[in-house]
C-alpha positions as CSV (number, residue, x, y, z in Angstrom):
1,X,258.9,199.6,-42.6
2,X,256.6,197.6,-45.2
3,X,253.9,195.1,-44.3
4,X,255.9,192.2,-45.2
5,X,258.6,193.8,-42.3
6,X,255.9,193.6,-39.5
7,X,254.1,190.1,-41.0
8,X,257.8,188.7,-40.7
9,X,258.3,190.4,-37.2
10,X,255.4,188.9,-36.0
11,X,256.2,185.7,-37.0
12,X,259.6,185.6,-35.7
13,X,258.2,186.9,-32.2
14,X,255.8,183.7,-32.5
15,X,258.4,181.5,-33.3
16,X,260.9,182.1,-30.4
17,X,257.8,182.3,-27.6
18,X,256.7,179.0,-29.2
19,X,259.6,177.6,-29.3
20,X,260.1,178.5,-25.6
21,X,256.8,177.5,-24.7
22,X,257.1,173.8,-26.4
23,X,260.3,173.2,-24.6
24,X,259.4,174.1,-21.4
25,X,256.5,171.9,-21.8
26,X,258.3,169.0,-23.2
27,X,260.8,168.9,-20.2
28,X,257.6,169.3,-17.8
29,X,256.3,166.2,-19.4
30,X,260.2,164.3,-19.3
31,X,260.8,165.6,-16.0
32,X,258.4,167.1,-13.5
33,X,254.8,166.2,-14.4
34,X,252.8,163.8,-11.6
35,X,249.5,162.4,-12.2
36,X,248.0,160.6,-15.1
37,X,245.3,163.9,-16.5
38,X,248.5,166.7,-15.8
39,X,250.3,164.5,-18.4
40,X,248.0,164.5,-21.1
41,X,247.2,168.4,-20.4
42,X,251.0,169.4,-20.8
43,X,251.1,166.8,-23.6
44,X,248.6,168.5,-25.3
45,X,249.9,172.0,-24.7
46,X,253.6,170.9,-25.6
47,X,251.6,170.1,-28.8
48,X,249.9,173.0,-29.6
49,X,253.0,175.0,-28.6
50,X,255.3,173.0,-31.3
51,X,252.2,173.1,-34.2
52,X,252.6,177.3,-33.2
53,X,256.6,177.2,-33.7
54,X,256.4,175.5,-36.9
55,X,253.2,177.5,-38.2
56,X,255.7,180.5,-38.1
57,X,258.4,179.4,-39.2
58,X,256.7,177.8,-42.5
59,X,254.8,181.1,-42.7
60,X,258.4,182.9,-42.3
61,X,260.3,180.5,-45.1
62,X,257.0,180.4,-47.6
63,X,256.8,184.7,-47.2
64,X,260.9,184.6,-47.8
65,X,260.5,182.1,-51.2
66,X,260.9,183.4,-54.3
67,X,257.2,182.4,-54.9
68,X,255.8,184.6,-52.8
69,X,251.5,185.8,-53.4
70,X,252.6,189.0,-51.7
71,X,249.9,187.8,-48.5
72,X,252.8,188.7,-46.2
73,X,252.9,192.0,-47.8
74,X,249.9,193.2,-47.0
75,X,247.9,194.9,-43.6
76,X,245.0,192.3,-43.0
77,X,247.9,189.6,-43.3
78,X,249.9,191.2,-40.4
79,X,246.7,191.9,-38.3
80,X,246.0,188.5,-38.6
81,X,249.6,187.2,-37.1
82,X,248.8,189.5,-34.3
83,X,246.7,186.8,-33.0
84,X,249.1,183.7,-32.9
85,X,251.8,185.7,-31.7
86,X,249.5,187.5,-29.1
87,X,248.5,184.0,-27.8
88,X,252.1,182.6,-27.7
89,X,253.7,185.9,-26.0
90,X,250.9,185.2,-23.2
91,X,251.3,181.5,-22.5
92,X,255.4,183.2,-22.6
93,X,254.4,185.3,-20.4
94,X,252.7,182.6,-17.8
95,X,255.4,180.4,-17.6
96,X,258.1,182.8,-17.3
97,X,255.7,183.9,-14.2
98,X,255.3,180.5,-12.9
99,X,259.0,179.9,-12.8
100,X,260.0,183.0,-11.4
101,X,257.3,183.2,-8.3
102,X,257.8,179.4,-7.9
């Protein structure tokens, strides 16, 4: 398995916890969200959830292009997805929390 295998990986992980993130947030704000300051704090983290999801997937379809400058190919490019998907997987990881123990 290459570099451009785990940088791709990586990004697809982001991409689906983002995307779950945004969503969840987005219907919090629609649908469940009371007071005037807890509105503008899931707006803003429905924001930086969907900025996240698209990131990726722009990382993902630029890295798949034919005019690829091999950055996804390469080990300080995958370490550096770590971090995006590392913070994505954990807000993932709070919500699916909160819903379950809720």
């Amino acid at each position: 398995m290459g570099w451009r295998t785990v940088a791709f990986a990586l990004d697809a992980g982001t991409a689906i916890c983002a995307g779950f993130n945004s969503a969840y947030f987005f219907d919090r704000l629609l649908f469940g969200v009371d007071g005037r300051a807890r509105r503008l704090a899931v707006l803003v983290l429905a924001c930086v959830s969907f900025g996240t999801f698209v990131e990726a997937v722009a990382v993902m379809a630029s890295a798949a292009g034919p005019n690829d400058a091999g950055f996804a190919a390469s080990a300080s490019w995958a370490a550096v997805r770590v971090l995006p998907f590392a913070g994505a997987a954990g807000v993932s990881a709070l919500i699916a929390r909160g819903v379950l123990f809720r």
